[in-house]
C-alpha angles and dihedrals in degrees: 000000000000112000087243100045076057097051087047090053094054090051087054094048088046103043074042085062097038085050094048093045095044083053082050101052091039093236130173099310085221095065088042083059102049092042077057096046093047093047082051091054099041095052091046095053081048087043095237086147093173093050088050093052102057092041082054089052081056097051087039095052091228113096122255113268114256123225119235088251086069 
């Protein structure tokens, strides 16, 4: 992995927290979106497809599709 696929994957693991704490605290659902929306960006500039597109289900309000190996 690249040092900055890496750096993008952090991002993504860290606006993905944000995102799960700010659920947790049932804050403003528009800044739960755009935590989502920003984990889903970050892991798809690292190309971590699969992380992007459960932060997308977030973002989408329908949950992310699970493979067959799950």
């Amino acid at each position: 992995m690249l040092v900055a696929e890496g750096d993008w994957f952090r991002t993504g693991k860290a606006w993905e927290e944000l995102a799960t704490t700010l659920e947790a605290a049932s804050a403003d659902p528009a800044r739960i979106k755009e935590a989502w929306e920003r984990s889903a960006t970050a892991y798809t500039q690292a190309g971590a497809a699969e992380e992007a597109e459960s932060s997308r289900g977030h973002v989408d309000g329908s949950p992310p599709q699970q493979s067959a190996e799950d």
